[in-house]
Structures are given as C-alpha cells and as structure tokens.
C-alpha beads as a LAMMPS data file, in Angstrom:
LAMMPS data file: protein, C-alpha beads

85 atoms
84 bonds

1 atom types
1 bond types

-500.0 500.0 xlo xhi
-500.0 500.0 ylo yhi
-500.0 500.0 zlo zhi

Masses

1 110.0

Atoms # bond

1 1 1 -354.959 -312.710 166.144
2 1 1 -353.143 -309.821 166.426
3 1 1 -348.933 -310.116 165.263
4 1 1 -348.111 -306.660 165.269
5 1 1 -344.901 -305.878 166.782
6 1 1 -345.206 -301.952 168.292
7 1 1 -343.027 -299.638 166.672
8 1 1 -340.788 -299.191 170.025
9 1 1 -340.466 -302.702 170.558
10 1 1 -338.546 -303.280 167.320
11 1 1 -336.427 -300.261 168.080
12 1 1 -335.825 -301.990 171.269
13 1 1 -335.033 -305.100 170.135
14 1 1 -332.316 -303.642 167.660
15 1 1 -330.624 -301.776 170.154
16 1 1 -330.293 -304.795 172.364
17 1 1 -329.044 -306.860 169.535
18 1 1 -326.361 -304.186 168.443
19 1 1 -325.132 -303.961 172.178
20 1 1 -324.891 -307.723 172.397
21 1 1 -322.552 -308.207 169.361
22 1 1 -320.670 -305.023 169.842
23 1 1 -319.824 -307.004 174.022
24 1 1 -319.171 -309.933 173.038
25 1 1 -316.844 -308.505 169.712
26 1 1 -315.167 -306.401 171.909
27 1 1 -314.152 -309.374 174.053
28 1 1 -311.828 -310.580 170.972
29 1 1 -308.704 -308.971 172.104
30 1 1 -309.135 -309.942 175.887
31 1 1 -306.446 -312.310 177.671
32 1 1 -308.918 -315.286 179.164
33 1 1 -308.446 -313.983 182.839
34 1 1 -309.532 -310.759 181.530
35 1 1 -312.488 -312.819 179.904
36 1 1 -312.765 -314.664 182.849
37 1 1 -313.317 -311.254 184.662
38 1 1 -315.911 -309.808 182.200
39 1 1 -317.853 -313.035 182.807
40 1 1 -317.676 -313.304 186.045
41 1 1 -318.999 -309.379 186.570
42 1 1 -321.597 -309.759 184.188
43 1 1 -323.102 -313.051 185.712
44 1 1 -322.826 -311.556 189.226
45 1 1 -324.765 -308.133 188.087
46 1 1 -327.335 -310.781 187.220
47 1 1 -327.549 -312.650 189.782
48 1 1 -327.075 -309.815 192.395
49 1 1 -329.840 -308.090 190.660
50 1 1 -332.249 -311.024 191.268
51 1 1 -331.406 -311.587 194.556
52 1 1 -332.154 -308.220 195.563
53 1 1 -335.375 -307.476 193.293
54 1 1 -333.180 -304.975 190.960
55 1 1 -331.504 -303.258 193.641
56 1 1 -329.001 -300.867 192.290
57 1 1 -326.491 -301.507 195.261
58 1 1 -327.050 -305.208 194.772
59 1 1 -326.198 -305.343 191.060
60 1 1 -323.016 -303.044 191.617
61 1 1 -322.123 -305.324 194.659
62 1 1 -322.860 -308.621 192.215
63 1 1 -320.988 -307.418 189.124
64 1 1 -317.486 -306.276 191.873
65 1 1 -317.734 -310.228 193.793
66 1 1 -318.114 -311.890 190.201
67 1 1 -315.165 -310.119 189.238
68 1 1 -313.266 -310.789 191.843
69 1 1 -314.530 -314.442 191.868
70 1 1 -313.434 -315.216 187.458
71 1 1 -310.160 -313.099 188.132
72 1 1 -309.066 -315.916 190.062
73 1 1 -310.804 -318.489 188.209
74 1 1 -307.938 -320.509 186.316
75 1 1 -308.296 -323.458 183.886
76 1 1 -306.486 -326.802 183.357
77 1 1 -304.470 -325.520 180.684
78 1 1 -303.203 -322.205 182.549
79 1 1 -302.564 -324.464 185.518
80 1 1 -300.099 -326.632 183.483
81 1 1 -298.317 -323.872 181.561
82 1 1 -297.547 -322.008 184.929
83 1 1 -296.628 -325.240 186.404
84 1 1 -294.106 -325.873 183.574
85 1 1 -292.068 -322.661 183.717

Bonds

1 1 1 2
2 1 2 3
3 1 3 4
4 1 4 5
5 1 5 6
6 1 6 7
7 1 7 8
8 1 8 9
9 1 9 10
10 1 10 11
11 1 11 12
12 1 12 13
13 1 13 14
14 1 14 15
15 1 15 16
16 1 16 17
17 1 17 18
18 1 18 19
19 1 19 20
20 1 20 21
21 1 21 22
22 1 22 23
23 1 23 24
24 1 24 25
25 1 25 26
26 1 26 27
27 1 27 28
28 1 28 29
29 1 29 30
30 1 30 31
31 1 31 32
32 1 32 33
33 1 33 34
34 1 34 35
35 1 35 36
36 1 36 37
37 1 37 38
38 1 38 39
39 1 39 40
40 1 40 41
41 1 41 42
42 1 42 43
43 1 43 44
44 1 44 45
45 1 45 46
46 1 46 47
47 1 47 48
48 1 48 49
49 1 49 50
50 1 50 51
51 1 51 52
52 1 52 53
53 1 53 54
54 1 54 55
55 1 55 56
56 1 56 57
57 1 57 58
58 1 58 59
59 1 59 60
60 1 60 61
61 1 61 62
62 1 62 63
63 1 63 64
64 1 64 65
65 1 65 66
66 1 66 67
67 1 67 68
68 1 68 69
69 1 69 70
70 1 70 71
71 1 71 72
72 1 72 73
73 1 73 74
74 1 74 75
75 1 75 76
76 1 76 77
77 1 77 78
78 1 78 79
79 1 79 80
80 1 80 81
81 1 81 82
82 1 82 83
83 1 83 84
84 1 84 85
C-alpha cells in the first residue's frame, strides 16, 4: 500500500490551509452585515460555480447575488436594537 503524499500535493495543501486562516482572520474586524456579505458571496461563488459546471461568468454572477442576498440578511438581535431606537 502505497501512503506517499506527492511532493506538490503537500505544497498544495499548505497553501490552502494558510489562505483559509488568513479569510476567516481577516473577518475579525468585520461589522456582521459586512460578515453577512462575505458569506453570502462566498457561498454563492460556490454554488454558482456548480450550477454552471465552473463557469467563470457563473461564479462571478453567484458570488454578486449572494452578496446582495447576506447584505440584507438581518438577525433577531439587529431587528430588536433597530426597533428600539
């Protein structure tokens, strides 16, 4: 049984793990509807990629309507604090 890892692999795997922490670090200082809006483009760049087979258009177009959608997206607790102004 062979468990070698290739050399590029490992490099790849490390890069992707570096990215990761350095998104989701850099998400620290972020209001929650700006959160919200990262979210929201990053789940829609997903999902608009698998809808359209990895379409660059699709991903783009994705990423811009799953901004749009967690801009607007507002929870309980924003609700009430706007409501009590």
């Amino acid at each position: 049984m062979n468990t070698h890892i290739p050399f590029e692999s490992r490099w790849l795997t490390l890069a992707a793990s570096l990215t990761l922490v350095a998104g989701l670090s850099a998400c620290a200082g972020m209001s929650r509807q700006d959160q919200n809006t990262a979210i929201g483009a990053g789940v829609g760049a997903v999902g608009g990629a698998v809808l359209t087979d990895g379409s660059a258009l699709g991903t783009l177009g994705g990423a811009a309507i799953g901004g749009v959608i967690g801009n607007q997206i507002e929870t309980d607790e924003e609700r009430y604090r706007r409501n009590r102004r």
